[in-house]
MIVEX-89907 format. One record per residue: residue in one letter; x, y, z of N, C-alpha, C in turn. Coordinates in Angstrom, 1 decimal, m for minus. Layout:
<atoms>
(atom "A"; (X; Y; Z); (X; Y; Z); (X; Y; Z))
...
</atoms>
This chain:
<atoms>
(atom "X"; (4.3; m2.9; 15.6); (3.1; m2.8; 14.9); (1.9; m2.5; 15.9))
(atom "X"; (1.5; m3.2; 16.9); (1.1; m3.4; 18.1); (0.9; m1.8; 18.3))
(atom "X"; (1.9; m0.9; 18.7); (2.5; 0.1; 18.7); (1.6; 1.4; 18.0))
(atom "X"; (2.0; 1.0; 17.0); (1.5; 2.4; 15.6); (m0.2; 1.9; 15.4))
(atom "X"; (m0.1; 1.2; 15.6); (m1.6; 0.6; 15.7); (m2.6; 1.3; 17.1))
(atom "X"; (m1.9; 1.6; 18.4); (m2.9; 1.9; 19.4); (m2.4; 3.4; 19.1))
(atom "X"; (m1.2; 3.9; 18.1); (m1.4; 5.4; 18.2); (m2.4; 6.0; 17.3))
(atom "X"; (m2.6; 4.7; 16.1); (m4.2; 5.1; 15.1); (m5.4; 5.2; 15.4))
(atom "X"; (m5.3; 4.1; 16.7); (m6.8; 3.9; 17.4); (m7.3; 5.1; 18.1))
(atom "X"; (m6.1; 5.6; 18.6); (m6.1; 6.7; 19.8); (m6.6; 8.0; 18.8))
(atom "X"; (m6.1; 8.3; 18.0); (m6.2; 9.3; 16.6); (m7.3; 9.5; 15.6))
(atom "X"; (m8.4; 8.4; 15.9); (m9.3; 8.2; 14.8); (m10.3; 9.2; 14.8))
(atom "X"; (m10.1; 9.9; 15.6); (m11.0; 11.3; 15.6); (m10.4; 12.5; 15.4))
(atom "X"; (m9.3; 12.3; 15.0); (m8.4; 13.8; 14.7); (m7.2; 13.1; 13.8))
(atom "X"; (m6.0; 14.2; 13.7); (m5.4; 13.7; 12.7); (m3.9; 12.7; 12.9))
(atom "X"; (m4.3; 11.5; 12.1); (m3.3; 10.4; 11.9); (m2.1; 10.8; 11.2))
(atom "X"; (m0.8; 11.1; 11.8); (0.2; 10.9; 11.1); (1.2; 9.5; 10.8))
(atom "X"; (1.0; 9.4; 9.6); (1.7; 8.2; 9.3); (3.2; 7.9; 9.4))
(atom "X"; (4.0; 9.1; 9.5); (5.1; 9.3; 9.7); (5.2; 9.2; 11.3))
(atom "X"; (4.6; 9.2; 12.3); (4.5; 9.3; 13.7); (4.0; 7.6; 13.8))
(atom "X"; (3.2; 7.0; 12.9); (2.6; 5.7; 13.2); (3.7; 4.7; 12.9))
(atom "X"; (4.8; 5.3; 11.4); (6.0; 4.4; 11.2); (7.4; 4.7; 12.2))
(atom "X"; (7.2; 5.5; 13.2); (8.3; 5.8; 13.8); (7.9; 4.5; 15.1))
(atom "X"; (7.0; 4.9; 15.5); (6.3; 3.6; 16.4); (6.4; 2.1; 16.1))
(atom "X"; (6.5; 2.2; 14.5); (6.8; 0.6; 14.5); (8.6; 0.4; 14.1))
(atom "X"; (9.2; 1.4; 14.2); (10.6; 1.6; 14.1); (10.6; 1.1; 12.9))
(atom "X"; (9.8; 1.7; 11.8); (10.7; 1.6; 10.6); (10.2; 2.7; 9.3))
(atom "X"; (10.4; 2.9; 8.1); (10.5; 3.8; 7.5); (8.6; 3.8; 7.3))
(atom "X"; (8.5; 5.4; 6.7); (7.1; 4.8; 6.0); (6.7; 4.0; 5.3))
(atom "X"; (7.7; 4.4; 4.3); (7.1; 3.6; 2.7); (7.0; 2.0; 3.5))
(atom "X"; (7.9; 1.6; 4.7); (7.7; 0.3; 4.5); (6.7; 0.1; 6.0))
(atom "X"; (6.7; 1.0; 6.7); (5.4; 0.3; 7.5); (3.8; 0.2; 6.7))
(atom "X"; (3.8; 0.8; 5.1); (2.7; 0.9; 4.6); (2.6; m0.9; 3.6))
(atom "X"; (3.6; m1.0; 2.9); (3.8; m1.9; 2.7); (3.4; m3.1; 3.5))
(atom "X"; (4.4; m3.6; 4.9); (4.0; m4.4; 6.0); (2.3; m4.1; 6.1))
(atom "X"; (2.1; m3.0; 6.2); (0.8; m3.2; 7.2); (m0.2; m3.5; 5.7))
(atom "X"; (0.0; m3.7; 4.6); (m0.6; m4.1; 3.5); (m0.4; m5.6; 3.4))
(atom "X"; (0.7; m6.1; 3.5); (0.6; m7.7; 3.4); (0.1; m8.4; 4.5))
(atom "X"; (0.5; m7.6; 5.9); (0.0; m8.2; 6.9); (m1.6; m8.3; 7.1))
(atom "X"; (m2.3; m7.2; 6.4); (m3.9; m7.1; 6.5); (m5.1; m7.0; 4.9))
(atom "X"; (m3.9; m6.8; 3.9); (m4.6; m7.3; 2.6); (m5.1; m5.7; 2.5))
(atom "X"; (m5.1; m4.4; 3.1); (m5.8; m3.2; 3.1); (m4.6; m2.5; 3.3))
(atom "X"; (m4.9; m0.8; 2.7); (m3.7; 0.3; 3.2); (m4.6; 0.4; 4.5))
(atom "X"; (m3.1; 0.9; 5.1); (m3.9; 1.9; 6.4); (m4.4; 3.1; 6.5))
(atom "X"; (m4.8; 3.7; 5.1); (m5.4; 5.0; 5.0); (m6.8; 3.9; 5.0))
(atom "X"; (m7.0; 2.9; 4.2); (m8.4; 2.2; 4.0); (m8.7; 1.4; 5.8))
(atom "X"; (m7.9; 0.9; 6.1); (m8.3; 0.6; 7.6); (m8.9; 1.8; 8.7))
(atom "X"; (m8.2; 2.8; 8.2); (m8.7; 4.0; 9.3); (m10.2; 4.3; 9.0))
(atom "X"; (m10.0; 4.3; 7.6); (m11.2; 4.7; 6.8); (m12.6; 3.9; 7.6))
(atom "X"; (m12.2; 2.8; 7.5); (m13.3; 1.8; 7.5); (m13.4; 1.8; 9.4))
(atom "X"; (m12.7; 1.7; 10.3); (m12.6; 1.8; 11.5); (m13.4; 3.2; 11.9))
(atom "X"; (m13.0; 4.3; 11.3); (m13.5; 5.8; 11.7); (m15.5; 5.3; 11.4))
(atom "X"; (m15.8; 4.7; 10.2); (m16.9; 4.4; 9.9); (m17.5; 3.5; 10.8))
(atom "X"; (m16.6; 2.8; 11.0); (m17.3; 1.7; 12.1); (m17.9; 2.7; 13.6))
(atom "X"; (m17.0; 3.2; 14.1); (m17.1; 4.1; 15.7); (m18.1; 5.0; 15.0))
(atom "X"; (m18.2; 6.0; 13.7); (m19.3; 6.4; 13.8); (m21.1; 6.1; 13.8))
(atom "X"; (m21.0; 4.8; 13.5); (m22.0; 3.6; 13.2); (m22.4; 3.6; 14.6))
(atom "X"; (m21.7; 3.0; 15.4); (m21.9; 3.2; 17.1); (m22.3; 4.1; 17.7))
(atom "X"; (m21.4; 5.4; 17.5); (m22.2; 6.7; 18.0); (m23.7; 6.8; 17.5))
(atom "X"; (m23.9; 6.7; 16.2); (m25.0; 7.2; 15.5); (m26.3; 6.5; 16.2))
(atom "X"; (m26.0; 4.9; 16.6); (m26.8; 4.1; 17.1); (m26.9; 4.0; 18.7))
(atom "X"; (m26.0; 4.7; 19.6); (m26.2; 5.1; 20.6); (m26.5; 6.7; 21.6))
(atom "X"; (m25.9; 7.1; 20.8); (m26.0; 8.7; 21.0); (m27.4; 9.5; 19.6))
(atom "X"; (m27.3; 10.9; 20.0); (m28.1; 11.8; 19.2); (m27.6; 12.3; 18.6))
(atom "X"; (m26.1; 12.8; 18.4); (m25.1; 13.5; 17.8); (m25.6; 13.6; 16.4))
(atom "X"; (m25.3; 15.1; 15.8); (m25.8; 15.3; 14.2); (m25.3; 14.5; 13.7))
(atom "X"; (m25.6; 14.2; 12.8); (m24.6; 14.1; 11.7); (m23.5; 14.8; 11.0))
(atom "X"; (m23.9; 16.1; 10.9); (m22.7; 17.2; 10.5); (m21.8; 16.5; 11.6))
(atom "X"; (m21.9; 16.9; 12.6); (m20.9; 16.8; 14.0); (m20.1; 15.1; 13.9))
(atom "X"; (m20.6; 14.1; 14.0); (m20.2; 13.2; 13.3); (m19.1; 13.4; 12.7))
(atom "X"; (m19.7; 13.7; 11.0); (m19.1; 13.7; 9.6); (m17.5; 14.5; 10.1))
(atom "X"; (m17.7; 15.7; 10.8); (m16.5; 16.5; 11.1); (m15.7; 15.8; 12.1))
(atom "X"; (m16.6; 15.5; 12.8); (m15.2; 14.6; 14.4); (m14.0; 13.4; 13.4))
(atom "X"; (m15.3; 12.1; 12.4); (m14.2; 11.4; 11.5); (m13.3; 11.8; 10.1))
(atom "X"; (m13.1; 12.9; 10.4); (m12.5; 13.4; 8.9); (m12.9; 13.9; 7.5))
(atom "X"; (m14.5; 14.2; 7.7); (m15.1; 14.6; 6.4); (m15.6; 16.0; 6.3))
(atom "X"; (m15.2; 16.3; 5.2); (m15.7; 17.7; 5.3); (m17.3; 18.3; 5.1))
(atom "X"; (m17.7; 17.5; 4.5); (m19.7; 17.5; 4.7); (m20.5; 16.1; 5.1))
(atom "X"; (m21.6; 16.7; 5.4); (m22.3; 15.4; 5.6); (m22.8; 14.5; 3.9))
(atom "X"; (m22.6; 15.4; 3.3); (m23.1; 14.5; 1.7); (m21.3; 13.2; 1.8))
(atom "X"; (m20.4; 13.9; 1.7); (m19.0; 13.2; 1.6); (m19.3; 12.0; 3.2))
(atom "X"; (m19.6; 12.1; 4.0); (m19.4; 11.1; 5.0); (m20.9; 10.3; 5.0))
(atom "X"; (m22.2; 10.8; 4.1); (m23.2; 10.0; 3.7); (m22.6; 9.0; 2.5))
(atom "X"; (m22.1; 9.4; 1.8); (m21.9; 8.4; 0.7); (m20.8; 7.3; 1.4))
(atom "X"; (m19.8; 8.1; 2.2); (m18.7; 6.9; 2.4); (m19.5; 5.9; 3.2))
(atom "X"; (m20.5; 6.5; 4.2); (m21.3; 5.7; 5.3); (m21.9; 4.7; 4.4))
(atom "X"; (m22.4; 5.0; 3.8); (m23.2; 4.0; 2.7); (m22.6; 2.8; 2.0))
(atom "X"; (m21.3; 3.2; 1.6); (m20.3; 2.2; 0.9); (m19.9; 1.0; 1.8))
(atom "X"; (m19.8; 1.6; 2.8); (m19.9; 0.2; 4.0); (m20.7; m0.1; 4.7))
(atom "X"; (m21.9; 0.3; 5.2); (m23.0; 0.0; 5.8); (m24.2; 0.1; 4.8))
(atom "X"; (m24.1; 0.1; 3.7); (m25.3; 0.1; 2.7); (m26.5; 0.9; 2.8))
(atom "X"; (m26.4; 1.4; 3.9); (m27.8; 2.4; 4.1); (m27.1; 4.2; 4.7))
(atom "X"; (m28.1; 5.3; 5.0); (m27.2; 6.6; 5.1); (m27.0; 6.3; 6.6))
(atom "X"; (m26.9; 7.7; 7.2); (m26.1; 7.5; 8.4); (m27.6; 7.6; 9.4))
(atom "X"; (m28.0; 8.7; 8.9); (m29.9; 8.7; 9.5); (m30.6; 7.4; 9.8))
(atom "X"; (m30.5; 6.4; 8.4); (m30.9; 5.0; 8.5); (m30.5; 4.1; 9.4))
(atom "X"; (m29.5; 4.5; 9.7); (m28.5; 3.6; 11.2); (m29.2; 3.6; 12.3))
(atom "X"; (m29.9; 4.7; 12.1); (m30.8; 5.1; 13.7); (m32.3; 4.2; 14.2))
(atom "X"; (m31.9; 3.4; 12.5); (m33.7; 2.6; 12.5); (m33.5; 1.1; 13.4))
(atom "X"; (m34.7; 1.0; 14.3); (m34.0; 0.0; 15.6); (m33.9; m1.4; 14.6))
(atom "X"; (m32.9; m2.3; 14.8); (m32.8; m3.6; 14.5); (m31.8; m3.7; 12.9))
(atom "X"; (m31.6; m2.4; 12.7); (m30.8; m2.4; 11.5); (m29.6; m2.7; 11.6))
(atom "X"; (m29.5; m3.6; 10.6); (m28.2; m4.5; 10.3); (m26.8; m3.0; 9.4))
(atom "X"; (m25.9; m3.5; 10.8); (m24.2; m2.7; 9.9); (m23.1; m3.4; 10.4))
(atom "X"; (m22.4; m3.0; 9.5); (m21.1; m3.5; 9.2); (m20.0; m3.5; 10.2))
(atom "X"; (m19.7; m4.1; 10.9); (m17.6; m3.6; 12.0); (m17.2; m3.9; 11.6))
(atom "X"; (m16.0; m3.4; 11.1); (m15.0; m3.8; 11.3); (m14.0; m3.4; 12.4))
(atom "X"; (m13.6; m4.4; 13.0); (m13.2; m4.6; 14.5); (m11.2; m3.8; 14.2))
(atom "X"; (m11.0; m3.6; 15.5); (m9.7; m3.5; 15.6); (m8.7; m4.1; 15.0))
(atom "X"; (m7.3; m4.8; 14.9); (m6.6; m5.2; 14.9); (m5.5; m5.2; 16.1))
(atom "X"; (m4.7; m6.4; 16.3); (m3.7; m6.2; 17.2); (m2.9; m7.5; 16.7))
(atom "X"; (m1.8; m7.4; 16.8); (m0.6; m8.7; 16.1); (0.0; m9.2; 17.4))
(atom "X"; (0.1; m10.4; 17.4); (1.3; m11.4; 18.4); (1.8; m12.2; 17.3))
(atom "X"; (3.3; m12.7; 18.3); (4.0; m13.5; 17.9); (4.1; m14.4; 18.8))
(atom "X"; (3.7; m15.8; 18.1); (3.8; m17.3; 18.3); (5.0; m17.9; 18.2))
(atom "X"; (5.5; m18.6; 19.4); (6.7; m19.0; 19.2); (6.4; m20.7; 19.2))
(atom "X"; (7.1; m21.5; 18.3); (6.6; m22.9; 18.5); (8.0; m24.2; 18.8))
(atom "X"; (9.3; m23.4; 18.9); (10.4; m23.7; 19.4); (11.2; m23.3; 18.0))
(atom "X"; (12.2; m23.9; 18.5); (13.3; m22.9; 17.2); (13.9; m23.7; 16.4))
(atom "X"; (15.0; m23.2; 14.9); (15.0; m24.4; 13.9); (16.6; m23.3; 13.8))
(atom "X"; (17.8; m24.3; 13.9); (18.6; m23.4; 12.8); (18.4; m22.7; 11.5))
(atom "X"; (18.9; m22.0; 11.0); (18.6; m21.6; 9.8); (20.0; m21.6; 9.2))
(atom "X"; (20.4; m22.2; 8.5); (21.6; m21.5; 7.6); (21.3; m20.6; 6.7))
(atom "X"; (22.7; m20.0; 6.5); (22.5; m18.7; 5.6); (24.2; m18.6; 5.1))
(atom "X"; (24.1; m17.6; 3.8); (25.6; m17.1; 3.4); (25.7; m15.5; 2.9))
(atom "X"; (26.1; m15.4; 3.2); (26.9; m13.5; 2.7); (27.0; m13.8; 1.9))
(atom "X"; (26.4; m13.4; 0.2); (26.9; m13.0; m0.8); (27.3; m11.7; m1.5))
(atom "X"; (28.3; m11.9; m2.4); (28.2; m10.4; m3.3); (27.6; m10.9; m4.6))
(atom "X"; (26.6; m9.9; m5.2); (26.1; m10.1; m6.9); (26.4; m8.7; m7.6))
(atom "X"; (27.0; m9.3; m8.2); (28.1; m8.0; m9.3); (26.3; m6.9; m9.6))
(atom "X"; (26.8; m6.3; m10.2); (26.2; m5.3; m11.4); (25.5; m5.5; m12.0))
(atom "X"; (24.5; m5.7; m13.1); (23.7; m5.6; m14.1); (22.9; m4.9; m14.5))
(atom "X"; (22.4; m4.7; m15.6); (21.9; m3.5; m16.5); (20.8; m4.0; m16.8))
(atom "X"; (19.6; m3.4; m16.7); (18.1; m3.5; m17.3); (17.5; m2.9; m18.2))
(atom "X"; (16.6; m3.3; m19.1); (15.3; m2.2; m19.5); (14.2; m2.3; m19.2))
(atom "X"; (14.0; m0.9; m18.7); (13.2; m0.2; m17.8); (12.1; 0.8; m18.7))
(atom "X"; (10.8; 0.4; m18.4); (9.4; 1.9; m18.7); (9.1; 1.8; m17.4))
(atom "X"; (9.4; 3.2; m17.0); (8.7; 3.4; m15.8); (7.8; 4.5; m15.7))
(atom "X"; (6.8; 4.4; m14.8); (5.8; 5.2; m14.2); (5.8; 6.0; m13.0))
(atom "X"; (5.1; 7.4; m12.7); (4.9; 7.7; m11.6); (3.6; 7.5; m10.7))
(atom "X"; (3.5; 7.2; m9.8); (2.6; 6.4; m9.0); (2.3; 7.0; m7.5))
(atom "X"; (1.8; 7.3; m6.9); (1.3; 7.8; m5.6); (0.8; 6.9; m4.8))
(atom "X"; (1.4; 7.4; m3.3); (0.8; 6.5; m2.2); (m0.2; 7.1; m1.7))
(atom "X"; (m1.4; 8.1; m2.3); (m2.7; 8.7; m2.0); (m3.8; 7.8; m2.0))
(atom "X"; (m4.2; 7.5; m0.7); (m5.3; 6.4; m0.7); (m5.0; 5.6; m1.1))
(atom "X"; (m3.8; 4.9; m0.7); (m3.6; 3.2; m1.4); (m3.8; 3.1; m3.1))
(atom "X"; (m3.2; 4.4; m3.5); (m3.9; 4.7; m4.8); (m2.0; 3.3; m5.8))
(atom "X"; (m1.3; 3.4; m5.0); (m0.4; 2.3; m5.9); (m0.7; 0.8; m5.6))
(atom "X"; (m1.1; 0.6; m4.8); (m1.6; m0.7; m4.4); (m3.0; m1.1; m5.6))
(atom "X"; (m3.3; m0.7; m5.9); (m4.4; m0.5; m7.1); (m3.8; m0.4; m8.7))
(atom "X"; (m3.2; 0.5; m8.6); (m3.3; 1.2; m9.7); (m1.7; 0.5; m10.8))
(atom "X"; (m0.5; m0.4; m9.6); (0.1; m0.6; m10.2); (0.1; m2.2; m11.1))
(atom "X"; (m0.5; m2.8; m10.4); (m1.2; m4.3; m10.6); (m2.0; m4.2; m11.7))
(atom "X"; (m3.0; m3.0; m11.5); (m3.9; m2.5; m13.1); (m2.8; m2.3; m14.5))
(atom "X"; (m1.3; m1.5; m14.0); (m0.8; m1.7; m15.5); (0.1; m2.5; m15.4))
(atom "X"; (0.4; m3.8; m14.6); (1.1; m4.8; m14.9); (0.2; m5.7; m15.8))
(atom "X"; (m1.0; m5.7; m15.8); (m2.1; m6.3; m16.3); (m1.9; m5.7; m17.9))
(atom "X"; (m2.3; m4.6; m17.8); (m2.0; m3.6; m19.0); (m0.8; m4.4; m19.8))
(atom "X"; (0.5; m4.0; m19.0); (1.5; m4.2; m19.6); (1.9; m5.4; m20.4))
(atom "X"; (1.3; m6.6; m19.6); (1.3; m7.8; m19.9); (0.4; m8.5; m21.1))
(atom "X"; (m0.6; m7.7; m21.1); (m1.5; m7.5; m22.8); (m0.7; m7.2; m24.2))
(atom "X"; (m0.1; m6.3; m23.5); (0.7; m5.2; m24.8); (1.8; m5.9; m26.0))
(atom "X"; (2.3; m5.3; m26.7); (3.3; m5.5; m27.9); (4.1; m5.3; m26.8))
(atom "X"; (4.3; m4.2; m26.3); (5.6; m3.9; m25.3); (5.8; m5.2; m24.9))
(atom "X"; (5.1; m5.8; m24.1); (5.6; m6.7; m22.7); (6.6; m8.1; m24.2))
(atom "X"; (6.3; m8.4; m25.3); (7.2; m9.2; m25.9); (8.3; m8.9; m26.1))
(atom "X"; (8.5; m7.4; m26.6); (9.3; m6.8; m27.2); (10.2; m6.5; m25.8))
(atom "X"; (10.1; m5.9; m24.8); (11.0; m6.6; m23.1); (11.5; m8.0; m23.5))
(atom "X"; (10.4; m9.0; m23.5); (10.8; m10.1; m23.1); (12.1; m10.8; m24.1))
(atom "X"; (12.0; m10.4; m25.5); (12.6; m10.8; m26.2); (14.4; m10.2; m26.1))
(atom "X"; (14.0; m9.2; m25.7); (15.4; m8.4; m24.8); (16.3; m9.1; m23.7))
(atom "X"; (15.2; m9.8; m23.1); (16.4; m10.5; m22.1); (16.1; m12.2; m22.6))
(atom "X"; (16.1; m12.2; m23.7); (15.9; m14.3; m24.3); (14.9; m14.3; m23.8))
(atom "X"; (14.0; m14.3; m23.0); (12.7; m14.7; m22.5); (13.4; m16.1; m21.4))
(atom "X"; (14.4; m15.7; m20.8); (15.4; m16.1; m19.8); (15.0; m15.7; m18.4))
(atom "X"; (15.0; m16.7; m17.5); (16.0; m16.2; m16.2); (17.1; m15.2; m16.0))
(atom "X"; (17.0; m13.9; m15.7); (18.7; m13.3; m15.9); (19.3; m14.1; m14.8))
(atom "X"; (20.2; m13.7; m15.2); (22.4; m14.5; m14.7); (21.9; m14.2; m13.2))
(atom "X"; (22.1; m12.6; m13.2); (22.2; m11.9; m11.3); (20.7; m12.0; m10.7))
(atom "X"; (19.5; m11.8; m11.3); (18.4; m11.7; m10.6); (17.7; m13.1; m10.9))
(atom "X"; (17.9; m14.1; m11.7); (17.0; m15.6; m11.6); (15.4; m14.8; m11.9))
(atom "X"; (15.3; m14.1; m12.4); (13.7; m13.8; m13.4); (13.6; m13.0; m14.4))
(atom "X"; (12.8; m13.1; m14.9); (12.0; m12.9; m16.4); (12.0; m11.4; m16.3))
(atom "X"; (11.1; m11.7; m15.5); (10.6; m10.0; m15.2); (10.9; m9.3; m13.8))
(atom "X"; (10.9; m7.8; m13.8); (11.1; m7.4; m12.6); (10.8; m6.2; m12.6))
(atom "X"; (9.9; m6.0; m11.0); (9.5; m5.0; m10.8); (10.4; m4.3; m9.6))
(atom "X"; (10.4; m2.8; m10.4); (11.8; m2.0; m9.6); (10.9; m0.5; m8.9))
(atom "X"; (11.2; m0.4; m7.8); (10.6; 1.0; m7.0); (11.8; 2.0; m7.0))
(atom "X"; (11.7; 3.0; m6.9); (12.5; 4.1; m6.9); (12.0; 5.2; m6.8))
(atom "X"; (12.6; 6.2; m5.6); (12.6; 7.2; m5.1); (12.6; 8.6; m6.1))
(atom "X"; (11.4; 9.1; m6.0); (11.0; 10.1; m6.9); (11.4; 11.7; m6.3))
(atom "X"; (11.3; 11.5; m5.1); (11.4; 12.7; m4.2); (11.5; 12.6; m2.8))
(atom "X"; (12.2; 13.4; m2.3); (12.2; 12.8; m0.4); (10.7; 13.1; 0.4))
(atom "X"; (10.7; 11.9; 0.8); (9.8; 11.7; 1.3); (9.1; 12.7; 2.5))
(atom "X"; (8.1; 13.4; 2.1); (7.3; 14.5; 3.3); (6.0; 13.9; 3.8))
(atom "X"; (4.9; 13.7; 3.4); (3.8; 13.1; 3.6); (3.7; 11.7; 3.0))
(atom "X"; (4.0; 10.4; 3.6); (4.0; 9.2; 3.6); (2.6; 9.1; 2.5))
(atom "X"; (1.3; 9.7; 3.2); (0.3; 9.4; 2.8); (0.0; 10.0; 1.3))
(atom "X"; (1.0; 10.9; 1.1); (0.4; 11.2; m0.3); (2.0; 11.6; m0.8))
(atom "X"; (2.8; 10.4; m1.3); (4.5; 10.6; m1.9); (4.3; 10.0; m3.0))
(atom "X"; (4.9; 10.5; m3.9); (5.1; 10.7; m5.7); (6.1; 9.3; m5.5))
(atom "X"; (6.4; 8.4; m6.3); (7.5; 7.6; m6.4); (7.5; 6.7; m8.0))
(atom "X"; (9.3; 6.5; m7.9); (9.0; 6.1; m9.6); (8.5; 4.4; m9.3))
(atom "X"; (7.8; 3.5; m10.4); (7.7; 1.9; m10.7); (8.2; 2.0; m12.2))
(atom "X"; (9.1; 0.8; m12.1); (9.3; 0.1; m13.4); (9.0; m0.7; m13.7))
(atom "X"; (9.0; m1.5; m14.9); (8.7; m2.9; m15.2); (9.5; m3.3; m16.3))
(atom "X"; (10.8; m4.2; m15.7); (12.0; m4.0; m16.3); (12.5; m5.8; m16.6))
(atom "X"; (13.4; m6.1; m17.4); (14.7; m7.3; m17.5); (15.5; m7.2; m17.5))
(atom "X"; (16.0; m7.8; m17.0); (17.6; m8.0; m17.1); (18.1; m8.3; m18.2))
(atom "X"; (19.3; m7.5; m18.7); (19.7; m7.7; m20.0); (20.8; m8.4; m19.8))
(atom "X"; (21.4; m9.0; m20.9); (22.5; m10.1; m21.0); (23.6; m9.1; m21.5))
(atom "X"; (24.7; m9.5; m21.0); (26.2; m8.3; m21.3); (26.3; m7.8; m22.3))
(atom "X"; (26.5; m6.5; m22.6); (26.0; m5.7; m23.8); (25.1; m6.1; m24.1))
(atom "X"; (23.9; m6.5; m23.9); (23.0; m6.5; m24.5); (21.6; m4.9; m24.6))
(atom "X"; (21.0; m4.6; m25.8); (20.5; m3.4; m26.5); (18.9; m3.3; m25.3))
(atom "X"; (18.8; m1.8; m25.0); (17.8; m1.6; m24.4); (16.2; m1.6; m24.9))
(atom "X"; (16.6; m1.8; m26.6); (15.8; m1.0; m27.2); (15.3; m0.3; m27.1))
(atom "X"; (13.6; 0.4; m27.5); (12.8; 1.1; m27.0); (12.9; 1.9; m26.1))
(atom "X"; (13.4; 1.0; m25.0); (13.2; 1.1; m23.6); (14.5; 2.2; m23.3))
(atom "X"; (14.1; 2.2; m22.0); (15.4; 3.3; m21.1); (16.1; 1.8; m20.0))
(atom "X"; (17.8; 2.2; m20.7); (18.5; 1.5; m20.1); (19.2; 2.0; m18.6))
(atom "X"; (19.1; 1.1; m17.6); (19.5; 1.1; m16.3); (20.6; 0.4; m15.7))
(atom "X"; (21.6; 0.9; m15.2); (22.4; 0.1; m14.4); (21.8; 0.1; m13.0))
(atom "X"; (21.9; m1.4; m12.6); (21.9; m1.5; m11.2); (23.5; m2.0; m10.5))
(atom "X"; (23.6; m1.2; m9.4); (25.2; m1.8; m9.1); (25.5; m2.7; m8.3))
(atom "X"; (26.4; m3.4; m7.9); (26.6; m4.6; m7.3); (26.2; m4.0; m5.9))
(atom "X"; (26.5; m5.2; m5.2); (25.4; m5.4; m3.6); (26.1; m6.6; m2.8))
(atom "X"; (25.9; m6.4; m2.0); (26.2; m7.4; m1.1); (25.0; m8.0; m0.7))
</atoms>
């Protein structure tokens, strides 16, 4: 992480690839976006964001540099689009920055260690869990600006208001299922192969586990297959 992290820092003036930033942390996109969302509560499209704003906050208050010039070095195509974003985190425009004694916003770097505090066995066991069948409404959802980190939480909320969410629940008894031990479950699935990390199409569901033969209704029925 360490890693994809000093290749973003390095990049914040030209262009970040996120596919180059998850090769660095040796693992796939979809899940270095993930990680780097649990581990900092933000996407890394919104960290760059807020980082690129931060360094230009500094220049603006140290140097003379336009502001066009600016707005184009961090990513923005006019100075109106990098006045407004300037504003959203520093409260005032980017000109205002320049007023002595004015109060703005950093947000500082990041960097991760690991703490070791001595070691603990762990036991563990290999299992197999057979098969099981769900019902599934699913959605398409995009990783454009941390736009599913948002947008999918909003219709689990949705969902969980609705007629729908009883009419699921009553489908699986309003049970723990047999193979998954929950009520409810949320299922991700590959919509298309992955080209730009930062802006990939992918399916969400919001699904139960159904009991053997048991009717999908409404819904669109799914097999999941066994696993080790």
């Amino acid at each position: 992480m360490n890693a994809a992290v000093d290749y973003i820092e390095n990049n914040l003036a030209g262009e970040v690839d996120f596919q180059e930033a998850a090769r660095r942390a040796c693992c796939s996109p979809y899940h270095f976006q993930r990680m780097f969302v649990v581990i900092m509560d933000i996407s890394p499209a919104e960290y760059i964001r807020r980082r690129r704003l931060t360094l230009a906050a500094r220049e603006l208050t140290a140097t003379r540099q336009k502001v066009i010039d600016l707005a184009l070095k961090y990513g923005y195509d006019s100075p109106d689009a990098f006045s407004r974003a300037f504003r959203n985190v520093h409260g005032i425009t980017p000109q205002g920055a320049r007023t002595p004694g004015v109060k703005l916003t950093a947000f500082p770097r990041i960097s991760f260690k690991i703490e070791l505090k001595g070691g603990s066995d762990m036991d563990y066991t290999i299992i197999e869990k057979p098969g099981f069948k769900i019902a599934i409404t699913k959605k398409t959802f995009s990783t454009a600006g941390g736009q599913n980190f948002i947008k999918i939480p909003q219709w689990w909320g949705e969902f969980n208001a609705s007629l729908d969410c009883n009419a699921m629940l009553k489908l699986g008894g309003g049970k723990p299922g047999r193979v998954t031990s929950s009520i409810m479950l949320g299922v991700c699935m590959e919509a298309e192969p992955i080209k730009d990390p930062a802006n990939y199409q992918f399916y969400y569901g919001i699904a139960v586990e159904l009991p053997p033969r048991g009717s999908a209704g409404k819904f669109e029925k799914m097999a999941v297959p066994s696993a080790t």
